[in-house]
Structure formats: structure tokens, C-alpha cells
One Martini backbone bead per residue (centre of mass of N, CA, C, O) as a GRO file, in nm:
protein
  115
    1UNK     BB    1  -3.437  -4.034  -5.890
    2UNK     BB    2  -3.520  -4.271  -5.672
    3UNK     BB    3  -3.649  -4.588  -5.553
    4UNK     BB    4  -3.708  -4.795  -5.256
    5UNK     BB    5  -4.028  -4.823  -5.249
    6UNK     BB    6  -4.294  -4.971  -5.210
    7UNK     BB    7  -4.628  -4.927  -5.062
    8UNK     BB    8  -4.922  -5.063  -4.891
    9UNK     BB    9  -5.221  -4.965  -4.780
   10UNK     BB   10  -5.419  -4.982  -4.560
   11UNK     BB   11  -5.740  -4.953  -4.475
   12UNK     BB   12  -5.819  -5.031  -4.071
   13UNK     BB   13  -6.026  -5.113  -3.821
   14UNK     BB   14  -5.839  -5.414  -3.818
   15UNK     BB   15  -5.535  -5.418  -3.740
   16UNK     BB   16  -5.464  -5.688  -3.514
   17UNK     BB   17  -5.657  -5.876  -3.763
   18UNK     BB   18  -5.443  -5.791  -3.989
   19UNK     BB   19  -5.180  -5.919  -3.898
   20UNK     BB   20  -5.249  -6.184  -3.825
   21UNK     BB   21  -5.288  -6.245  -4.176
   22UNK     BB   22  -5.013  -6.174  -4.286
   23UNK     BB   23  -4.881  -6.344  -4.128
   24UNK     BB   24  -5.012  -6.614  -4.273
   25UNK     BB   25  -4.737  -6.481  -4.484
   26UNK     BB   26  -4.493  -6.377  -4.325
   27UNK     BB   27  -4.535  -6.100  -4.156
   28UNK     BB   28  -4.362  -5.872  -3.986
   29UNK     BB   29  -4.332  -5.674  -3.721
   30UNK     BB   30  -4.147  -5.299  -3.764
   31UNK     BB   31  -4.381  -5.102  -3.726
   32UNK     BB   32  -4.576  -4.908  -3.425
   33UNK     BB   33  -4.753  -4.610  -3.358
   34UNK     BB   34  -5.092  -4.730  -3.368
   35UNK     BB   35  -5.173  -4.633  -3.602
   36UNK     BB   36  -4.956  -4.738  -3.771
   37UNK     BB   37  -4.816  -5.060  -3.955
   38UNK     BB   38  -4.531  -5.225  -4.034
   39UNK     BB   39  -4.480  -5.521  -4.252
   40UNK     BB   40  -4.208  -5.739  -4.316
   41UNK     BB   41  -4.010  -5.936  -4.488
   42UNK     BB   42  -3.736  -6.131  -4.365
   43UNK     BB   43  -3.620  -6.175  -4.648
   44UNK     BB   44  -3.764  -5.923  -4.774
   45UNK     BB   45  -3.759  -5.582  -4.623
   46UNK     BB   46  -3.900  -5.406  -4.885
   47UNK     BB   47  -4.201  -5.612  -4.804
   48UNK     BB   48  -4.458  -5.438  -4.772
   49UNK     BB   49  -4.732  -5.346  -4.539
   50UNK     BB   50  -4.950  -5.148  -4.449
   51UNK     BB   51  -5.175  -5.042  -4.153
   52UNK     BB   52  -5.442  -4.784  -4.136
   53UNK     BB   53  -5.686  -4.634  -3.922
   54UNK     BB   54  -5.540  -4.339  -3.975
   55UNK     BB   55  -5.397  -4.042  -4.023
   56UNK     BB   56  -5.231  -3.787  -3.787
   57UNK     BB   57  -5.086  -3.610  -4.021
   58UNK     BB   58  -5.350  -3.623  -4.215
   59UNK     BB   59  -5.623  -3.612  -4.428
   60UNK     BB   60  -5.564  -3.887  -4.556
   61UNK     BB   61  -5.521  -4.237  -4.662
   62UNK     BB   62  -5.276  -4.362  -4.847
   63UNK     BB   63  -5.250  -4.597  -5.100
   64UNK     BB   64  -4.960  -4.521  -5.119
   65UNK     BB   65  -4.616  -4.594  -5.089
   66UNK     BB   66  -4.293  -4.354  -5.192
   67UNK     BB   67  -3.986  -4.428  -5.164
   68UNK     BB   68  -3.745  -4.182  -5.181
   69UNK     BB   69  -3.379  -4.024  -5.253
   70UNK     BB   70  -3.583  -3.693  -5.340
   71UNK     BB   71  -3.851  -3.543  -5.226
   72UNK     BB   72  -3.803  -3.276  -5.314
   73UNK     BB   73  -3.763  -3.299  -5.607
   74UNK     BB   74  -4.049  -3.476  -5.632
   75UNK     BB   75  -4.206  -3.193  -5.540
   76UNK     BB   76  -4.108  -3.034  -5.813
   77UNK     BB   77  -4.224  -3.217  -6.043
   78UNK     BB   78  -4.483  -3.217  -5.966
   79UNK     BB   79  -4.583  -2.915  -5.918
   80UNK     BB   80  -4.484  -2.895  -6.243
   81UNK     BB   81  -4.724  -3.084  -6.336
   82UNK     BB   82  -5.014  -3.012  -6.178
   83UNK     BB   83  -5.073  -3.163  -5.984
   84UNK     BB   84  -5.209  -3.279  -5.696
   85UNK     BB   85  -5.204  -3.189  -5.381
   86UNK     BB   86  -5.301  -3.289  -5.049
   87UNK     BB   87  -5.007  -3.277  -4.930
   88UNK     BB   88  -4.765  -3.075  -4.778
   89UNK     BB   89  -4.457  -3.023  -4.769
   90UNK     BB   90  -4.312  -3.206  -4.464
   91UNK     BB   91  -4.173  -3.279  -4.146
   92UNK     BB   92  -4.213  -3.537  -3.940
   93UNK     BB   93  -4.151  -3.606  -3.636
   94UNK     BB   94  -4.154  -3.969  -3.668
   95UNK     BB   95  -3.904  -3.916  -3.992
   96UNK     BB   96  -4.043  -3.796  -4.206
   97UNK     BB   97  -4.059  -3.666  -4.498
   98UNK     BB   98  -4.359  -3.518  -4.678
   99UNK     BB   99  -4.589  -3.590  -4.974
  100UNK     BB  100  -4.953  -3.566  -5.126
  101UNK     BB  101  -5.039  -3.710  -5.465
  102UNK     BB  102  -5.261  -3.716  -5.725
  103UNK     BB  103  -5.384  -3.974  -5.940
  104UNK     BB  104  -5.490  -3.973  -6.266
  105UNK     BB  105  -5.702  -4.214  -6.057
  106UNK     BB  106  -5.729  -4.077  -5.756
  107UNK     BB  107  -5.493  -4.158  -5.600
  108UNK     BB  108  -5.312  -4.165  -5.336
  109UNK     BB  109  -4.971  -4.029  -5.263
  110UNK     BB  110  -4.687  -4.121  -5.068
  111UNK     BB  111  -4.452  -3.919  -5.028
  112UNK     BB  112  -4.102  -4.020  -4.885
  113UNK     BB  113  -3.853  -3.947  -4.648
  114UNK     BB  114  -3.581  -4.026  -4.433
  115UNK     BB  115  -3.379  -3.894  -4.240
   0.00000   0.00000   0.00000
């Protein structure tokens, strides 16, 4: 399986001055839902950084997104490792496959493929 991207999430109960902060860094945003924004580098668009005021599909805001091009595989090879789910692969209404794998460090990671 490949890696396409990894981004941080970032838990902001001030969404809205955190993209203002970003951008002067140069971030624009690329995605909105309400709950979750993303934004990233016009010049080099896999440069991202999530803001997230809380995930409205999952039990907890995960510290990292990973997107891989196969989510199921990841997902058996993570459950053969005995590693913790924290949250079960799912197809999320929103367009992401996806499941959330506590890291040998406690930190939450998002896996995750766009169908």
C-alpha cells in the first residue's frame, strides 16, 4: 500500500482564527464542512493542515490524518498487529473509507481513502 499524504489535525474551538493564522503562512482553504477545514499550499496542494472543532463521525479528533490507496488493507494489517481501533472502518456519508488506530505513543491516527 502507498501513502498519499499525511496531514495534522489540529483541535481549534477557534476555527475560524485559526485559518486567518495560517494563511499568513499561505495556507488556503480547500475543504469545509462546519466541523472540519482544510487547507493547503497553492503551490504544492498535498500540504495540508486539517482544523478540526471536533469529528462529527467518530468518537474522538485524531492527531494525524493518513491518507493511503488501500484503506481495507491497512486495515488488516493494522488488526493483525494487534494495534487498538479506536474507531471501525467505515464508508463516511462525507466521501472518505475510514478508521482511526491508536499509535504505539497513545496518539490517534486517521486512516483513510477518498472512494
Amino acid at each position: 500500500m502507498a501513502v498519499r499524504r499525511v496531514v495534522p489535525n489540529i483541535h481549534s474551538d477557534a476555527v475560524q482564527e485559526s485559518r486567518e493564522f495560517y494563511g499568513l503562512l499561505g495556507f488556503e482553504e480547500v475543504m469545509n464542512l462546519g466541523w472540519i477545514m482544510t487547507l493547503a499550499s497553492p503551490s504544492s496542494p498535498t500540504a495540508q493542515v486539517s482544523l478540526m472543532a471536533g469529528d462529527r463521525t467518530a468518537p474522538v479528533v485524531p492527531d494525524m490524518s493518513v491518507e493511503v490507496d488501500d484503506v481495507d488493507a491497512a486495515y488488516a494489517a493494522v488488526l493483525e498487529s494487534g494495534a487498538e481501533i479506536v474507531h471501525s472502518l467505515r464508508t463516511e456519508d462525507w466521501g472518505v473509507r475510514r478508521f482511526f488506530v491508536r499509535d504505539p505513543n497513545g496518539r490517534v491516527v486517521n486512516v483513510l481513502g477518498h472512494r
